[in-house]
C-alpha positions as CSV (number, residue, x, y, z in Angstrom):
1,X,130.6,-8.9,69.5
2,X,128.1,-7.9,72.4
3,X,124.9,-10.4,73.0
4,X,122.9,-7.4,72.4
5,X,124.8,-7.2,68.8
6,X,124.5,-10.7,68.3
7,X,120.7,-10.9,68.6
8,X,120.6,-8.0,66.2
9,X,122.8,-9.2,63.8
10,X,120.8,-12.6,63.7
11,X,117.3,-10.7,63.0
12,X,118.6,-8.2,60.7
13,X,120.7,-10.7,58.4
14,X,120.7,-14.0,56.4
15,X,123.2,-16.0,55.6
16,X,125.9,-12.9,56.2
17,X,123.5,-10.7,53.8
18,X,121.4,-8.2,55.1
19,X,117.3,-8.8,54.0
20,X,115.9,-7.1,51.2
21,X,112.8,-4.7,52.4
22,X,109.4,-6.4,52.7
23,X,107.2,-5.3,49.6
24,X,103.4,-4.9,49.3
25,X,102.4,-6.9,46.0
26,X,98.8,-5.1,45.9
27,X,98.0,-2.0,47.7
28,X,94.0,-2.8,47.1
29,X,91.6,-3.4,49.0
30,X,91.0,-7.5,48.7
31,X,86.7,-6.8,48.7
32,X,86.1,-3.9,46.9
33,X,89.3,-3.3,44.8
34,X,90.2,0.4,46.1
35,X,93.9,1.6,46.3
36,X,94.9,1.9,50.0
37,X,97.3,4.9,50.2
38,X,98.9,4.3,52.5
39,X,98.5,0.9,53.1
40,X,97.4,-0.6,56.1
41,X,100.4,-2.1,58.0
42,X,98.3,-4.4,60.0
43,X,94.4,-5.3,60.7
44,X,91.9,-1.8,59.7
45,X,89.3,-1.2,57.9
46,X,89.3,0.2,54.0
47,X,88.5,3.5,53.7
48,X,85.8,2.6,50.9
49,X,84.2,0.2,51.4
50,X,84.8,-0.3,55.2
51,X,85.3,-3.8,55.5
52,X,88.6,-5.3,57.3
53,X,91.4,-5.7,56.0
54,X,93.8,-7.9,56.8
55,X,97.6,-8.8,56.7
56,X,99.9,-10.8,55.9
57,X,104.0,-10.8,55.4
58,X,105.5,-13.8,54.0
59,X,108.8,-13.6,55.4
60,X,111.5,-15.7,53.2
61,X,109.4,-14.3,49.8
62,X,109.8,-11.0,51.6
63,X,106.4,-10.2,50.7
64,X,103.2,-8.3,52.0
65,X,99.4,-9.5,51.2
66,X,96.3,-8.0,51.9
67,X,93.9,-10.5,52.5
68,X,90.0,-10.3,53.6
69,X,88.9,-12.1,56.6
70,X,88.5,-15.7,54.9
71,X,92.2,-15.3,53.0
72,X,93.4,-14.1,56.7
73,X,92.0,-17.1,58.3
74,X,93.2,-19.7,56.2
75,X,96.8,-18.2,56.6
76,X,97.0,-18.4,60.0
77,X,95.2,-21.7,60.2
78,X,97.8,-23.2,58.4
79,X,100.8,-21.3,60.3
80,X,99.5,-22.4,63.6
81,X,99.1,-25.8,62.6
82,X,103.3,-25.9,61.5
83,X,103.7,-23.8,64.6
84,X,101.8,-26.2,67.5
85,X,103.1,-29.2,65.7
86,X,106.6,-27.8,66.3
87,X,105.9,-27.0,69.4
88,X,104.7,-30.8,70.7
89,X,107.8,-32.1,68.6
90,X,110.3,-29.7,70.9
91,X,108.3,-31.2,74.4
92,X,108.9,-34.9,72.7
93,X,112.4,-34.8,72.4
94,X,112.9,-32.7,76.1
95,X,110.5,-35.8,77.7
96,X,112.8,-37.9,75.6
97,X,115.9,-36.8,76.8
98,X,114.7,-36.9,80.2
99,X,113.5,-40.1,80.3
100,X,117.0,-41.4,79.6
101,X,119.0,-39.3,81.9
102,X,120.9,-42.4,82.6
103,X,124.1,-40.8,82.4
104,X,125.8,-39.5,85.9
105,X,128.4,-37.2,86.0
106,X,130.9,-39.4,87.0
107,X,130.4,-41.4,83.2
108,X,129.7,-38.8,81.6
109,X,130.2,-35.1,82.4
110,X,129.3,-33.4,79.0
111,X,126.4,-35.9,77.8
112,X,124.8,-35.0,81.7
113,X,125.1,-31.5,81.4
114,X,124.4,-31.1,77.8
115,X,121.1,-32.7,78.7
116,X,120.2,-30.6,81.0
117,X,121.1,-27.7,79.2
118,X,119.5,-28.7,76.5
119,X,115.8,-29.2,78.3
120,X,115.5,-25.7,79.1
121,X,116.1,-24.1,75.6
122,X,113.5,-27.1,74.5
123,X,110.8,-26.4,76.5
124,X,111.1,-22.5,76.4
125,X,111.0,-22.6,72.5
126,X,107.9,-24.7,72.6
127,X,106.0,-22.8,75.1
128,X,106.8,-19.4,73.0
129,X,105.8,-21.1,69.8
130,X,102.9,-22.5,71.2
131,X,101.3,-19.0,72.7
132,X,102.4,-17.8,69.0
133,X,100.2,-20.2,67.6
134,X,97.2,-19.3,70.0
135,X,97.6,-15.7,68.9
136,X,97.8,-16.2,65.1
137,X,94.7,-17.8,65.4
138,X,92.8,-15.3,67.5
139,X,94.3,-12.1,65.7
140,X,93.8,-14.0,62.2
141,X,97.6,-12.8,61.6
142,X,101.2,-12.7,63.0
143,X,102.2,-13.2,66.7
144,X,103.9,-10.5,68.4
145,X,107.5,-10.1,67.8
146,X,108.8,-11.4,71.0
147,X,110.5,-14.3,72.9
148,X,108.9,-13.0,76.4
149,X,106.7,-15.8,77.6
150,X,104.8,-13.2,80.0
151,X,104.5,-10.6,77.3
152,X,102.5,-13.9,74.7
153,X,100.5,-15.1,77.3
154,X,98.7,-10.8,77.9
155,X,98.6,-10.5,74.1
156,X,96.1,-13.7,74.0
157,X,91.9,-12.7,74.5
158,X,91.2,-12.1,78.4
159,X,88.8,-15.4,77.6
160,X,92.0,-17.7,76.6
161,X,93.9,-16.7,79.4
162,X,90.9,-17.3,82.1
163,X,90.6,-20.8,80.1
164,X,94.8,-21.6,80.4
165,X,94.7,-20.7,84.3
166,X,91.4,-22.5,85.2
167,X,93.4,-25.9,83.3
168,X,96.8,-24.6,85.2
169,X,94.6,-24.8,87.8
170,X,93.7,-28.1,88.0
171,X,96.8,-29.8,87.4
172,X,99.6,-28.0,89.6
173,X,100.5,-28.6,92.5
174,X,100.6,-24.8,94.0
175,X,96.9,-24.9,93.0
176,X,95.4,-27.9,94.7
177,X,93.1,-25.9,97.2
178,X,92.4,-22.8,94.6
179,X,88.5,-23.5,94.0
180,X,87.8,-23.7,97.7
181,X,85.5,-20.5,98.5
182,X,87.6,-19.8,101.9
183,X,90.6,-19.1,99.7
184,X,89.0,-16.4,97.5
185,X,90.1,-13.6,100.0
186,X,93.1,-14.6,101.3
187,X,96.3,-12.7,99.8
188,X,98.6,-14.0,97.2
189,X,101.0,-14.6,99.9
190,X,98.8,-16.5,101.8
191,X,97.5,-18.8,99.1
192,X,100.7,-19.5,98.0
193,X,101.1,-21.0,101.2
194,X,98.2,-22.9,101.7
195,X,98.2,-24.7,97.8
196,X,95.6,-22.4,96.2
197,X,97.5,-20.4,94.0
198,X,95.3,-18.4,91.9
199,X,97.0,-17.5,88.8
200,X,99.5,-20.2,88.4
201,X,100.1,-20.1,84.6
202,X,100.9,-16.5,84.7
203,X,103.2,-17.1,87.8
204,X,105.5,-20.0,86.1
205,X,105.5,-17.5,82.7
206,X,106.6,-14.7,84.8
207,X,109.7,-16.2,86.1
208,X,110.4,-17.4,83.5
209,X,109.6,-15.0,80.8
210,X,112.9,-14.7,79.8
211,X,114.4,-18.3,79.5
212,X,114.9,-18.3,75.9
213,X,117.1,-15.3,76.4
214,X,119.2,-16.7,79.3
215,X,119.7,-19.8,78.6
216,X,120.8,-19.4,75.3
217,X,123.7,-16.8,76.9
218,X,123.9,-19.0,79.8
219,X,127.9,-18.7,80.1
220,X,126.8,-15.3,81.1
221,X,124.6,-16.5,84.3
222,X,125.9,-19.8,85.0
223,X,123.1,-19.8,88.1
224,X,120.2,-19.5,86.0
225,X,117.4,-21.6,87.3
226,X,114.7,-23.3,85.0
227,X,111.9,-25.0,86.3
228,X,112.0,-28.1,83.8
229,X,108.3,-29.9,85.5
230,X,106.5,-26.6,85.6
231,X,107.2,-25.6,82.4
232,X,106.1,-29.0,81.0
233,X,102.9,-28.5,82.5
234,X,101.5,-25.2,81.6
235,X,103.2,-26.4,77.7
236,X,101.2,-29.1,78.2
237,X,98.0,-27.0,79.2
238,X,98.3,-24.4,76.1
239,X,98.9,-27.6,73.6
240,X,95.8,-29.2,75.2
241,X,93.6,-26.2,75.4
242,X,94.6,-25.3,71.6
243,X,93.4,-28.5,70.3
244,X,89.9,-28.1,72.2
245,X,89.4,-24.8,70.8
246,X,90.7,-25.2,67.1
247,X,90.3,-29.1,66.4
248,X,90.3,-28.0,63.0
């Protein structure tokens, strides 16, 4: 079987059975009590009454709700809480390992490498679920379908991104000179050089927006290279920045 096949077959089917279809339990509107023909597949407003509506799809009931604002944002309240809680318990147990790489390869060739092999997968899966939780919290719904970091990170409110960066900012090391007014015009290439690296979330996310992908198929590009301290870091920033702006 191809990777492409396998990822497919592993959406598409559960325990060797292929899902039943998703089904809508009420096609009215949650306020005003209107049939919705057809019903909305995601956030709009109801043709009646005009308020809007919104979604949601429990996925192992294979269920879909419409929900008003107040159902919507008690859902995904109580998604994102599972979903950033998951995501600090995947950076635990990558600091963990790391903290008792004690093993050389000499003693031990597969407990080395499986460690770090296994940070990389870690750390990615955390810093996807984390952005996930960010957006079911803004969109009062579900995340985009995706495992590309780069592709989370633009589908969060131009205000959360400005808010990640300005924290990237101030703790990595590519950014140390960023806030200095001389910098402001200098070219991307330039401020790279000099420490003042302006958007240096969006940079680590870019290259490595596909991490979950390759390093789960890493046999197939053995020289994959994965960033283990950066990736802590901006993980650290969107966990950090997601408590300050949803204590709740």
């Amino acid at each position: 079987m191809s990777k492409d096949q396998d990822r497919k077959t592993s959406e598409t089917t559960s325990g060797g059975k292929h899902k039943p279809p998703i089904v809508l339990v009420d096609p009215a509107c949650p306020y005003c009590g209107v049939v919705q023909d057809p019903s909305p597949k995601q956030r709009e407003k109801c043709r009646d009454c005009g308020q809007v509506i919104y979604t949601y799809t429990d996925q192992e009931e294979r269920k879909r709700y419409l929900l008003t604002a107040e159902q919507a944002e008690r859902e995904a309240r109580e998604q994102a809480f599972w979903m950033i809680d998951n995501a600090r318990s995947l950076q635990r147990v990558a600091k963990e390992l790391q903290s008792n790489e004690s093993k050389s390869p000499e003693s031990d060739l597969l407990l080395f490498s499986g460690q770090i092999l296994a940070q990389p997968i870690l750390l990615s899966l955390a810093i996807e679920i984390a952005l996930k939780a960010w957006q079911c919290r803004e969109r009062k719904g579900e995340p985009e379908k995706t495992h590309d970091l780069l592709e989370l990170f633009n589908g969060l409110e131009s205000s959360t991104q400005e808010i990640l960066e300005a924290k990237m900012r101030k703790r990595s090391p590519h950014s140390v000179w960023a806030e200095e007014p001389s910098m402001q015009n200098l070219n991307s290439d330039q401020q790279d050089m000099w420490g003042a690296r302006m958007h240096p979330l969006r940079d680590v996310l870019r290259s490595h927006c596909d991490a979950h992908t390759h390093w789960r198929f890493l046999y197939e590009r053995p020289s994959a290279q994965f960033e283990t301290s950066e990736i802590d870091r901006a993980l650290t920033v969107i966990i950090e920045a997601y408590d300050e702006r949803w204590s709740d």
